[in-house]
N, CA, C and O atoms as a GROMACS GRO file, in nm:
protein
  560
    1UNK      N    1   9.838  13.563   8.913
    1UNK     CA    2   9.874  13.481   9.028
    1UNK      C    3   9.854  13.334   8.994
    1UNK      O    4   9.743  13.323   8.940
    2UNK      N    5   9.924  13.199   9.003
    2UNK     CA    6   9.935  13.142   9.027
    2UNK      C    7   9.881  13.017   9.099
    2UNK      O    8   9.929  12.982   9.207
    3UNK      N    9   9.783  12.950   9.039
    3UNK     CA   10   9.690  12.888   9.150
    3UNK      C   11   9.772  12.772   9.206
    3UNK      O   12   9.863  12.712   9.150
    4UNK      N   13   9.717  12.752   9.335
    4UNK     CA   14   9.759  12.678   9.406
    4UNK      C   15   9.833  12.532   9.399
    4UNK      O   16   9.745  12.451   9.426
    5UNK      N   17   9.912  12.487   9.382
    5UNK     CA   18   9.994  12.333   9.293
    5UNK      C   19   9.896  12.266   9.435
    5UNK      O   20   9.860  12.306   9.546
    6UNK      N   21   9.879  12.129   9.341
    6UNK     CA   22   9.773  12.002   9.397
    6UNK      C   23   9.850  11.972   9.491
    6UNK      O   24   9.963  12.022   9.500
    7UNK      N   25   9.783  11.851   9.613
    7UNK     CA   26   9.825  11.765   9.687
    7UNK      C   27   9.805  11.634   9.625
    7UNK      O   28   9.686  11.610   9.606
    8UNK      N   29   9.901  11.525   9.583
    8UNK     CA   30   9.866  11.402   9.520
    8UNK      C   31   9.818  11.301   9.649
    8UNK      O   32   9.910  11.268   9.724
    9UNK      N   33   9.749  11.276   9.664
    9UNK     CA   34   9.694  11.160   9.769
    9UNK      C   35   9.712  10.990   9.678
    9UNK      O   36   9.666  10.963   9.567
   10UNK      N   37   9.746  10.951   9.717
   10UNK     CA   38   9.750  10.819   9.667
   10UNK      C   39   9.752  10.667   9.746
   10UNK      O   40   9.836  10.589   9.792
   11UNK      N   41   9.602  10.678   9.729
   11UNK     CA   42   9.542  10.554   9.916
   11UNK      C   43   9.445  10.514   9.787
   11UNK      O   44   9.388  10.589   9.707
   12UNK      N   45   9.446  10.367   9.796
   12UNK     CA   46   9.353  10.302   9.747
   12UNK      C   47   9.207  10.264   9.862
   12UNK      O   48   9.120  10.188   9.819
   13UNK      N   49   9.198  10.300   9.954
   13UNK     CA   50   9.089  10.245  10.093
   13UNK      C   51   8.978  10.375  10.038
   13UNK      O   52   9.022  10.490  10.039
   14UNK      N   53   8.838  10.349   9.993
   14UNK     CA   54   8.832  10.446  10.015
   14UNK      C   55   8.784  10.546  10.080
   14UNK      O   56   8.766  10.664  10.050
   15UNK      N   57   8.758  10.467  10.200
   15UNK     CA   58   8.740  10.547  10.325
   15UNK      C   59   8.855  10.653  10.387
   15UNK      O   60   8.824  10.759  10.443
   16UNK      N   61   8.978  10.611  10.369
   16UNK     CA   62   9.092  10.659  10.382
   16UNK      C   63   9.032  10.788  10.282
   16UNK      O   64   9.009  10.899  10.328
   17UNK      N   65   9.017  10.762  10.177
   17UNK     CA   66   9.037  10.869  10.093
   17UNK      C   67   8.938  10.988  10.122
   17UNK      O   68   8.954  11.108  10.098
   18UNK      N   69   8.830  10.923  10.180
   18UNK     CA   70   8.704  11.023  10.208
   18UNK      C   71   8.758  11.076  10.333
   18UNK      O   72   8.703  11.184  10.354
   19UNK      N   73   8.846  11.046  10.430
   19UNK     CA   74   8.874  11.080  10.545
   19UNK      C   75   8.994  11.196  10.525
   19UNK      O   76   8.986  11.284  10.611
   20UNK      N   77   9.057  11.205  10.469
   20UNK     CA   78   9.142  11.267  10.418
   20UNK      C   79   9.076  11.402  10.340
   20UNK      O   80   9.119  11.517  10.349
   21UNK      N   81   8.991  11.369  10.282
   21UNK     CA   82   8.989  11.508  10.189
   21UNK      C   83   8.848  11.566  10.291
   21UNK      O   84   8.805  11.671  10.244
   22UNK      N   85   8.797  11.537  10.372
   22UNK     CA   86   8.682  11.583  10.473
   22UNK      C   87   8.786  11.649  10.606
   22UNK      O   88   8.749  11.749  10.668
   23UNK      N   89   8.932  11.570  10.642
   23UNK     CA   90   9.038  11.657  10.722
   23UNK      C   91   9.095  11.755  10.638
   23UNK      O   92   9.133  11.854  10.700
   24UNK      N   93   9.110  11.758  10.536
   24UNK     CA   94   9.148  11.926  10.468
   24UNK      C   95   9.060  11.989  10.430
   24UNK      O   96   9.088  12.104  10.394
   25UNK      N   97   8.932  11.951  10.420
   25UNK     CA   98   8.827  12.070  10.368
   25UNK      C   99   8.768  12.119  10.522
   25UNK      O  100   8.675  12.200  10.529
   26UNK      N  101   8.811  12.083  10.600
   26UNK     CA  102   8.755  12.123  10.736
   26UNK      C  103   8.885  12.225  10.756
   26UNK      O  104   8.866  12.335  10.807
   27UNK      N  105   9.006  12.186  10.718
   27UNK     CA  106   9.105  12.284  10.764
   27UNK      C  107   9.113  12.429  10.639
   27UNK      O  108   9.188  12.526  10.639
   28UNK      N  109   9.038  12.403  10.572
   28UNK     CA  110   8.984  12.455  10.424
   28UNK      C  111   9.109  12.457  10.304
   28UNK      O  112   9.121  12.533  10.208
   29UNK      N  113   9.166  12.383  10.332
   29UNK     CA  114   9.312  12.345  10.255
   29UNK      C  115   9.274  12.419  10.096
   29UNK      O  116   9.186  12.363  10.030
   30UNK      N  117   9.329  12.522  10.048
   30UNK     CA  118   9.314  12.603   9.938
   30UNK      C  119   9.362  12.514   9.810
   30UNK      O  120   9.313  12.513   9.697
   31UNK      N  121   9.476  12.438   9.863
   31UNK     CA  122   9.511  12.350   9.718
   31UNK      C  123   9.447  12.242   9.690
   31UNK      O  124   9.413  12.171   9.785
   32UNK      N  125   9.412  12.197   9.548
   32UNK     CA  126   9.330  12.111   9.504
   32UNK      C  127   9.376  11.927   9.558
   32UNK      O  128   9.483  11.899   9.612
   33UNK      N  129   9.317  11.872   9.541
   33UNK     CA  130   9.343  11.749   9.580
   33UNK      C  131   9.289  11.646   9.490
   33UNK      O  132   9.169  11.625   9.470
   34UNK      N  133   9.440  11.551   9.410
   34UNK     CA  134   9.437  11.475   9.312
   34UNK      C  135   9.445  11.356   9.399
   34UNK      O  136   9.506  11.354   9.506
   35UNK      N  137   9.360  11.224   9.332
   35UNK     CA  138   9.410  11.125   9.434
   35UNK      C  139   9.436  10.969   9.296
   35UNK      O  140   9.367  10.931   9.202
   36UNK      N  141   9.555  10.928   9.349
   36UNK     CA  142   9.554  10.789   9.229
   36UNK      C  143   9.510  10.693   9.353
   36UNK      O  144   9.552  10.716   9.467
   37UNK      N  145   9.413  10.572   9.318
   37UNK     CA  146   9.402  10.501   9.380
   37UNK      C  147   9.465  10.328   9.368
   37UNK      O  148   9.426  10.217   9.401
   38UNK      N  149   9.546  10.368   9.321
   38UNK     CA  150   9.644  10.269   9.316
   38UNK      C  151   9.790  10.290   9.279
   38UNK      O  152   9.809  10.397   9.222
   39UNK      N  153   9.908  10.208   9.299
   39UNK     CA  154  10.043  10.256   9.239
   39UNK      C  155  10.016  10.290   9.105
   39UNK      O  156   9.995  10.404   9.063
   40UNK      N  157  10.016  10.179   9.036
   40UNK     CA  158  10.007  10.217   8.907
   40UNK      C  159   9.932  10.381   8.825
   40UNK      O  160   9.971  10.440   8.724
   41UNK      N  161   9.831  10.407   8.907
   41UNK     CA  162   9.773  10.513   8.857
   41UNK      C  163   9.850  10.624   8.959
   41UNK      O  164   9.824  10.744   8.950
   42UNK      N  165   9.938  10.577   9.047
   42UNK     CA  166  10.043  10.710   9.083
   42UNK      C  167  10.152  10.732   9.024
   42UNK      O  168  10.206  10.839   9.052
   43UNK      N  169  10.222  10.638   8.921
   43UNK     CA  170  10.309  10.652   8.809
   43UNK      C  171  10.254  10.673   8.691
   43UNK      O  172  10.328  10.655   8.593
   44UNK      N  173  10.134  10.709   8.672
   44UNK     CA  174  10.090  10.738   8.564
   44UNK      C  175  10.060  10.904   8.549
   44UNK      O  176  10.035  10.970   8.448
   45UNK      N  177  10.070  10.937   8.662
   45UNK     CA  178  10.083  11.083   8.736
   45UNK      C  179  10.251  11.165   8.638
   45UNK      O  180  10.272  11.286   8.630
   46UNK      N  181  10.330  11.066   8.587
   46UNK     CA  182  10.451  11.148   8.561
   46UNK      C  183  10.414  11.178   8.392
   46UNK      O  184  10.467  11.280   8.348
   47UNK      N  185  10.365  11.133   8.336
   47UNK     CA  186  10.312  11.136   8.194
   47UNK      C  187  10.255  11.269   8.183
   47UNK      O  188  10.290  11.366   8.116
   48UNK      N  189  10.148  11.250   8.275
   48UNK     CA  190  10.037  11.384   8.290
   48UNK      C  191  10.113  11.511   8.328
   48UNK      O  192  10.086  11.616   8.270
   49UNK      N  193  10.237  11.505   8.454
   49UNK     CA  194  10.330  11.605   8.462
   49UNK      C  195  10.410  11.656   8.325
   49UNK      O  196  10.402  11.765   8.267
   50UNK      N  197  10.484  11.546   8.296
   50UNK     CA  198  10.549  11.584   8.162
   50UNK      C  199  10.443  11.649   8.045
   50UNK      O  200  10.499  11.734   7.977
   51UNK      N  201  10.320  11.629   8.015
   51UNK     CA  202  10.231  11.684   7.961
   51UNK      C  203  10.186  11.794   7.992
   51UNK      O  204  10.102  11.824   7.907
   52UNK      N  205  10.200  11.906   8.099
   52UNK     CA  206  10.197  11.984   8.164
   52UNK      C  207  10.109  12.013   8.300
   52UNK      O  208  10.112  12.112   8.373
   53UNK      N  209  10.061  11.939   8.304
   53UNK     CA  210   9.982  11.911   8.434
   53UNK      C  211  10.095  11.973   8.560
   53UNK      O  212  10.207  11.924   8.576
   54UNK      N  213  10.037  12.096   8.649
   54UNK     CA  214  10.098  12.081   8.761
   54UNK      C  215  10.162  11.977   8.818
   54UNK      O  216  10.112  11.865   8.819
   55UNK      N  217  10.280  12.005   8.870
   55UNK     CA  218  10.366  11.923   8.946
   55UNK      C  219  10.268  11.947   9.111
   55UNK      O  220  10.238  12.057   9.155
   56UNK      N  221  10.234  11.809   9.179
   56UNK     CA  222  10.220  11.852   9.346
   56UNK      C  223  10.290  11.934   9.431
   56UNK      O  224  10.410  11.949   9.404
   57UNK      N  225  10.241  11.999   9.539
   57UNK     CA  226  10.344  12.094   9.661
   57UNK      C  227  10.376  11.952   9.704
   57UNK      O  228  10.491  11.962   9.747
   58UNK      N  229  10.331  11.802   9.719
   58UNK     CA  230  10.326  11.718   9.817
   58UNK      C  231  10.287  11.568   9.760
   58UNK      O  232  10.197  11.560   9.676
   59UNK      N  233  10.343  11.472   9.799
   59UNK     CA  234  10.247  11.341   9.760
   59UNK      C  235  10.247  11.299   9.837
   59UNK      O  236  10.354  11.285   9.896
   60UNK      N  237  10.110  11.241   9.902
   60UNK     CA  238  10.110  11.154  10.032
   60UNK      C  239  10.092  11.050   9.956
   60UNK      O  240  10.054  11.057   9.840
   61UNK      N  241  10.126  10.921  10.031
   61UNK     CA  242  10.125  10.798   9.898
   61UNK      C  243  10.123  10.710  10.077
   61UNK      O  244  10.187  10.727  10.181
   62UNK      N  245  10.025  10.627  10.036
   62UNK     CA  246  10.011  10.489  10.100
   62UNK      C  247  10.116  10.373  10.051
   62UNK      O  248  10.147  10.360   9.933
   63UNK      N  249  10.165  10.294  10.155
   63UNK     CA  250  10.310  10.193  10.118
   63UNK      C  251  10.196  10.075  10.104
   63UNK      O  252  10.236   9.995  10.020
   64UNK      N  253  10.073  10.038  10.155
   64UNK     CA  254   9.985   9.906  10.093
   64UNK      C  255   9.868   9.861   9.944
   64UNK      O  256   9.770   9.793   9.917
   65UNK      N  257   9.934   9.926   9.903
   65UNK     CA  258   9.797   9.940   9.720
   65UNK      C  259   9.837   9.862   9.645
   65UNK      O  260   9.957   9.843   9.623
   66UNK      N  261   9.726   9.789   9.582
   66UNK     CA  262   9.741   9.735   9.486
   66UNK      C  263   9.824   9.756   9.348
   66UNK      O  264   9.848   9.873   9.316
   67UNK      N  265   9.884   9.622   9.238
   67UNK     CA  266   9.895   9.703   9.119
   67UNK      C  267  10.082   9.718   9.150
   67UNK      O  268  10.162   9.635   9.107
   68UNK      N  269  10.118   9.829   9.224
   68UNK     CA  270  10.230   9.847   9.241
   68UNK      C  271  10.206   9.907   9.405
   68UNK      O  272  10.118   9.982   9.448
   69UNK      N  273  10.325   9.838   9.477
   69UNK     CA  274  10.352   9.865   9.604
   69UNK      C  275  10.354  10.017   9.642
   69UNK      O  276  10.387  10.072   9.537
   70UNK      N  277  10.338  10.113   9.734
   70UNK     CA  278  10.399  10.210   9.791
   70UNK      C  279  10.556  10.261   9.786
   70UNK      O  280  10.603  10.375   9.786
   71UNK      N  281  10.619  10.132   9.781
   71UNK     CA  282  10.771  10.120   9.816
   71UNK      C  283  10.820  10.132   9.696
   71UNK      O  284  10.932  10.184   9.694
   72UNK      N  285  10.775  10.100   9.591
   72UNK     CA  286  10.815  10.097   9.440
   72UNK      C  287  10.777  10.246   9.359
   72UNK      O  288  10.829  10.316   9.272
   73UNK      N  289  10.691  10.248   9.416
   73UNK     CA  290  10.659  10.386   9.376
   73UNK      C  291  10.711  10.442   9.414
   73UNK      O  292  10.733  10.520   9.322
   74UNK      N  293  10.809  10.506   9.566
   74UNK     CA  294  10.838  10.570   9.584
   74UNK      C  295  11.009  10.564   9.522
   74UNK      O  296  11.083  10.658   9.495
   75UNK      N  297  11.028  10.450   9.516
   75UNK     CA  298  11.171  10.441   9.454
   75UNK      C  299  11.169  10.495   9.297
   75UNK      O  300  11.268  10.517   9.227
   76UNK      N  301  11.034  10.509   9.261
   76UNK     CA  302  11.070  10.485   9.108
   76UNK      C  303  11.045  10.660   9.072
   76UNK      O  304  11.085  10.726   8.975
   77UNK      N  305  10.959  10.703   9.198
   77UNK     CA  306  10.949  10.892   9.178
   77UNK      C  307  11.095  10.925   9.222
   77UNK      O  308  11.133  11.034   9.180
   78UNK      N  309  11.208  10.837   9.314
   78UNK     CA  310  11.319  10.918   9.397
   78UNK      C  311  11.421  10.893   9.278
   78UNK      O  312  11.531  10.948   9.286
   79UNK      N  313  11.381  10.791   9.139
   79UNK     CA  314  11.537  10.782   9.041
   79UNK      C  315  11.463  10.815   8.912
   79UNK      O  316  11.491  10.777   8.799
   80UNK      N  317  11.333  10.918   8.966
   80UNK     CA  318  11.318  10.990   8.798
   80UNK      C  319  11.431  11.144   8.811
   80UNK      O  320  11.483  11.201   8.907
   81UNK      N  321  11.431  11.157   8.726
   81UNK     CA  322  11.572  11.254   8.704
   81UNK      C  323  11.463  11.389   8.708
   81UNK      O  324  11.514  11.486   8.764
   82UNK      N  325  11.337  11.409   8.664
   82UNK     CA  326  11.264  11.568   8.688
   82UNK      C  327  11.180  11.550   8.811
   82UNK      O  328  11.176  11.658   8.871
   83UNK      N  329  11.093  11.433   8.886
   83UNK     CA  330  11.052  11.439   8.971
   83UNK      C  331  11.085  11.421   9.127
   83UNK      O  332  11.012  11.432   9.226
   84UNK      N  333  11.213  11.392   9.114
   84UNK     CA  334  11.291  11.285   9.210
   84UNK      C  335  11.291  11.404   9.353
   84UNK      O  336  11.305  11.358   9.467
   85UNK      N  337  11.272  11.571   9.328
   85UNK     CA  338  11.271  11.624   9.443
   85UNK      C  339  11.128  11.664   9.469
   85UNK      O  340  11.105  11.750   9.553
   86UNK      N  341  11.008  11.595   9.389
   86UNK     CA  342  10.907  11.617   9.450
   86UNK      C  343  10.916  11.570   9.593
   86UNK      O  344  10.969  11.461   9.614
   87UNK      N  345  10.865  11.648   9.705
   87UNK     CA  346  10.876  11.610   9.836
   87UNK      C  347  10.717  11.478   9.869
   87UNK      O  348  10.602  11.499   9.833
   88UNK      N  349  10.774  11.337   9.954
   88UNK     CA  350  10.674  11.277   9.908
   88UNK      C  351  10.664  11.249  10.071
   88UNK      O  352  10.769  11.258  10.134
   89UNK      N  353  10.545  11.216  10.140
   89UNK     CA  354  10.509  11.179  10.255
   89UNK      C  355  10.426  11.044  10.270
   89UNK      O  356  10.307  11.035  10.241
   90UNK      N  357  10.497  10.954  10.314
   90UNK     CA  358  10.448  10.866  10.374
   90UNK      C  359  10.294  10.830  10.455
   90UNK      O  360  10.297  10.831  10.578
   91UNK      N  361  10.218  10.813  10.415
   91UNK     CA  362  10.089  10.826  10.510
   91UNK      C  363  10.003  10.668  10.489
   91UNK      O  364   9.946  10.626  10.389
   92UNK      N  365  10.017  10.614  10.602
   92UNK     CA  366  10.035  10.482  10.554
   92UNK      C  367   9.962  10.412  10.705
   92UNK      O  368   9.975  10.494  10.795
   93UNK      N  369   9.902  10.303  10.745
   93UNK     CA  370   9.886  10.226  10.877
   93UNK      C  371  10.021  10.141  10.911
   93UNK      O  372  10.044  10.056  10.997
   94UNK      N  373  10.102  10.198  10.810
   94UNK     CA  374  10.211  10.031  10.886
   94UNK      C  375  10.322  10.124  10.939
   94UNK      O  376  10.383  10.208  10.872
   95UNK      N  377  10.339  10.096  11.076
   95UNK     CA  378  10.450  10.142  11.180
   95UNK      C  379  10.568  10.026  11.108
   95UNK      O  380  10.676  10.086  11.106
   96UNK      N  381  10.582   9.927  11.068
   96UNK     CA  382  10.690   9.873  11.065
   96UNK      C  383  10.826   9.916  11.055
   96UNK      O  384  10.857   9.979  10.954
   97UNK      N  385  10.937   9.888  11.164
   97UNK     CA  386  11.052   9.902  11.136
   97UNK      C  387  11.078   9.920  10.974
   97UNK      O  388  11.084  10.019  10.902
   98UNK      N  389  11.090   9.768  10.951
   98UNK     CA  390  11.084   9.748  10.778
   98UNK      C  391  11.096   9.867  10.725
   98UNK      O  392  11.198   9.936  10.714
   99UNK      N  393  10.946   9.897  10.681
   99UNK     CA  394  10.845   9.978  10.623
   99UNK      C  395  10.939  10.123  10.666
   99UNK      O  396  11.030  10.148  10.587
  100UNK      N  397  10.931  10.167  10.722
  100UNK     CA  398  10.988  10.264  10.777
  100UNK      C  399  11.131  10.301  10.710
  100UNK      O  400  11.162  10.387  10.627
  101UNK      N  401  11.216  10.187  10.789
  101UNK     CA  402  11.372  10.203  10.718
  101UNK      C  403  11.377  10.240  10.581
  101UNK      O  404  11.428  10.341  10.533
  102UNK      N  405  11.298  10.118  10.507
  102UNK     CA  406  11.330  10.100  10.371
  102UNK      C  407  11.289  10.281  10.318
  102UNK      O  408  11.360  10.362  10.258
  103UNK      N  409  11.167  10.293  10.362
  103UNK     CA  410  11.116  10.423  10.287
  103UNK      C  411  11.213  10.518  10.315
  103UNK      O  412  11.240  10.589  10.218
  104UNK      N  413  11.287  10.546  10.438
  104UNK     CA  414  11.384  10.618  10.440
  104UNK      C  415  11.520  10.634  10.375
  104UNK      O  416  11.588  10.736  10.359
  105UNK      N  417  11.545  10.490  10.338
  105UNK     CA  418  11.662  10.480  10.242
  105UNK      C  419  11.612  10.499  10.130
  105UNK      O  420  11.699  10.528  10.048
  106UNK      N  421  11.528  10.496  10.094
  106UNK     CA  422  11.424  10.530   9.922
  106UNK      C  423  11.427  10.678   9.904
  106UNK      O  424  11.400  10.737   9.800
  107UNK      N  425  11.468  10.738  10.036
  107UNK     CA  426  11.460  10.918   9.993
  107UNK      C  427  11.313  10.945  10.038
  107UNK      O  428  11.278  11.032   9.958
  108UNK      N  429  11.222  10.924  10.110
  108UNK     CA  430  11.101  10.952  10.173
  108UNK      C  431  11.144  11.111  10.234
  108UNK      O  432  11.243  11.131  10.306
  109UNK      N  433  11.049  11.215  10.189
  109UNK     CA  434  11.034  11.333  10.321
  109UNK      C  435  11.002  11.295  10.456
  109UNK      O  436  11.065  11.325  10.557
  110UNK      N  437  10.883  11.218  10.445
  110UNK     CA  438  10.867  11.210  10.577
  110UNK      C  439  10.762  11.092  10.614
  110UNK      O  440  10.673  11.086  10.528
  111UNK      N  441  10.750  11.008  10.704
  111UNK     CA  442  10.660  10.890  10.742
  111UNK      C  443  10.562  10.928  10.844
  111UNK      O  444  10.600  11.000  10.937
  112UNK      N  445  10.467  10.897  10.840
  112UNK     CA  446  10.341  10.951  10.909
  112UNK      C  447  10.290  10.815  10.898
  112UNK      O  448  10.288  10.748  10.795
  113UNK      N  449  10.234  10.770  11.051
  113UNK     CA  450  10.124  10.624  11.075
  113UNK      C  451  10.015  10.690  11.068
  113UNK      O  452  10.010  10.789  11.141
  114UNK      N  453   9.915  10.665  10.996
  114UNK     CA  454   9.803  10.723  10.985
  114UNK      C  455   9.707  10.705  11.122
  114UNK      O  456   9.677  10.602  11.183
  115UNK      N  457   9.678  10.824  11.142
  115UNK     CA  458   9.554  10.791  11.282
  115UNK      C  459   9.419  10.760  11.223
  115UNK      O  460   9.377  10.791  11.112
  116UNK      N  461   9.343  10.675  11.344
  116UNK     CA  462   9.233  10.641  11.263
  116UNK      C  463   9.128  10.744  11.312
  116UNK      O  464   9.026  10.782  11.254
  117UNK      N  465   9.176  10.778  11.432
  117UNK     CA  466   9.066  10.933  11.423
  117UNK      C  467   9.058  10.989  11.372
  117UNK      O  468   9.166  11.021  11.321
  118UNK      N  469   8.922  11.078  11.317
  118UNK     CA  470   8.890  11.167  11.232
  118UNK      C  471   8.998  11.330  11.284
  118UNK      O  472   9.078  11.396  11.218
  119UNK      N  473   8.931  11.347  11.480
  119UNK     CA  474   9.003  11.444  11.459
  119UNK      C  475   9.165  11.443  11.514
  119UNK      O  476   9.218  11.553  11.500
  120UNK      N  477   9.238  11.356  11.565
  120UNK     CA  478   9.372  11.329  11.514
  120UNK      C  479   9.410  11.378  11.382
  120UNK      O  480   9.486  11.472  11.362
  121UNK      N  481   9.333  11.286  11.266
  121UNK     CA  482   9.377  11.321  11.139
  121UNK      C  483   9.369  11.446  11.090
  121UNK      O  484   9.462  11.479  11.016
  122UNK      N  485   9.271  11.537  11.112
  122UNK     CA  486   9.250  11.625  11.126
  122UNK      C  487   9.357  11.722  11.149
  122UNK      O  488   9.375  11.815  11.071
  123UNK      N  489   9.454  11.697  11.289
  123UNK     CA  490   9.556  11.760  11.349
  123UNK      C  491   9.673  11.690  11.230
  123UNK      O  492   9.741  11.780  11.181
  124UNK      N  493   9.699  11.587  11.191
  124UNK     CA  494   9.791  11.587  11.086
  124UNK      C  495   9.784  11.657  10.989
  124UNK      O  496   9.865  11.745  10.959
  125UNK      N  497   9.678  11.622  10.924
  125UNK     CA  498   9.620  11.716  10.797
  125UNK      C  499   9.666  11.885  10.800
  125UNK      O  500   9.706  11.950  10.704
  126UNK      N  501   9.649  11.928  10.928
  126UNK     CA  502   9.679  12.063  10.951
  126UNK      C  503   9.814  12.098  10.977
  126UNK      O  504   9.860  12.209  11.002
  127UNK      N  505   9.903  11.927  10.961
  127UNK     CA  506  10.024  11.976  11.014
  127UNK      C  507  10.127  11.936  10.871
  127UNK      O  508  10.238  11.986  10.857
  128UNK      N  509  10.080  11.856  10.792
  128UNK     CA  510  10.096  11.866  10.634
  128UNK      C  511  10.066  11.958  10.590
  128UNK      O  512  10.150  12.014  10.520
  129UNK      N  513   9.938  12.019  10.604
  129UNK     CA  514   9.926  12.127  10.503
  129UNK      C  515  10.010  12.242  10.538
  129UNK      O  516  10.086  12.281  10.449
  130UNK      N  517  10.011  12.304  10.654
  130UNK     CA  518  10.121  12.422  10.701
  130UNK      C  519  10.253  12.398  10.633
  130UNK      O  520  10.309  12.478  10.558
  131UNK      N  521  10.294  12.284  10.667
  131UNK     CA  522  10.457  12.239  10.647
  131UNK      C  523  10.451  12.269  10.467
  131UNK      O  524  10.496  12.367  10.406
  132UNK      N  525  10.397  12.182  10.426
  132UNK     CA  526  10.434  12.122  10.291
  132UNK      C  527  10.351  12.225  10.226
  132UNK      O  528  10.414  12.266  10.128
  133UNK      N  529  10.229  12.288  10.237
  133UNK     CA  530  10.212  12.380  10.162
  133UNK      C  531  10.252  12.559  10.145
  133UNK      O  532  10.261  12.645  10.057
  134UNK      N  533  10.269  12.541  10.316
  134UNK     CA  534  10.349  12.741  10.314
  134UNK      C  535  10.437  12.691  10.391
  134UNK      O  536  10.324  12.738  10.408
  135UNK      N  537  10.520  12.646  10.460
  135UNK     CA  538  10.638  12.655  10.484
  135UNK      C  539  10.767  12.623  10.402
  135UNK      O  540  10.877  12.679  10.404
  136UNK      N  541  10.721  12.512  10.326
  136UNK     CA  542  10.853  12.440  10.253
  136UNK      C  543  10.844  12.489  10.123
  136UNK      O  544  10.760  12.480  10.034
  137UNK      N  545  10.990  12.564  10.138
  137UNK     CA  546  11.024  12.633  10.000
  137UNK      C  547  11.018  12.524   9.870
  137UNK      O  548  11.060  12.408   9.876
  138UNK      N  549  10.973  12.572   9.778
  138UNK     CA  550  10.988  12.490   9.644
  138UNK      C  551  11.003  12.550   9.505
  138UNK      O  552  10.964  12.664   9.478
  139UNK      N  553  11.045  12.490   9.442
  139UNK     CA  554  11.116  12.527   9.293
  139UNK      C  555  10.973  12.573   9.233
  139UNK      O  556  10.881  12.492   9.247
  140UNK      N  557  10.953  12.657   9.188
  140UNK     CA  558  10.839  12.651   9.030
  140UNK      C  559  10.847  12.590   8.931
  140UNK      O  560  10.761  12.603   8.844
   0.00000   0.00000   0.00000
């Protein structure tokens, strides 16, 4: 059997980050959880794939980090030719129109404003993990 493919988290805050992996270990989220804390160390994520490193069920990626933007990153995972259908989620504090549009024309799965409640987040967390980890079909 097959162990479980990672969730890539990629939030440089790292409270964000502690908040996040304390809302899936409460929901007891079975898949492991990789986190880059910056762009740059989330494009450095395709090296390690091509090297054989599991591919993610998911990348949640913050649009404000240092190094390299959110927005760049996500353009630069949507025109790699092997990663480009990793499914990537938005999880981010900025509601902006902007922010929003652009990520949607970039090929974004999906945009999520991050709540700052624990258990809000909590209720996201549980609603990422269902979706993106047993509902949404994916390639091996």
């Amino acid at each position: 059997m097959n162990p479980q493919p990672p969730l890539l988290l990629v939030e440089d805050n790292p409270m964000d980050v502690d908040l996040a992996i304390r809302a899936f270990k409460r929901r007891r989220l079975s898949n492991p959880i990789e986190v880059a804390r910056d762009g740059e160390e989330a494009l450095a994520w395709l090296a390690r794939w091509d090297a054989g490193e599991p591919t993610p069920a998911v990348i949640l990626l913050d649009l404000k980090l240092p190094r390299v933007d959110g927005l760049e990153v996500l353009a630069r995972l949507k025109a790699h030719p092997v990663y480009r259908s990793l499914p990537v989620v938005v999880l981010t504090t900025s509601g902006e129109n902007q922010d929003v549009r652009r990520a949607y024309e970039l090929g974004v799965n999906s945009y999520i404003v991050k709540p700052v409640d624990f258990e809000k987040f909590v209720e996201v967390a549980s609603q990422i993990e269902v979706y993106w980890t047993v509902l949404n079909a994916r390639c091996s």
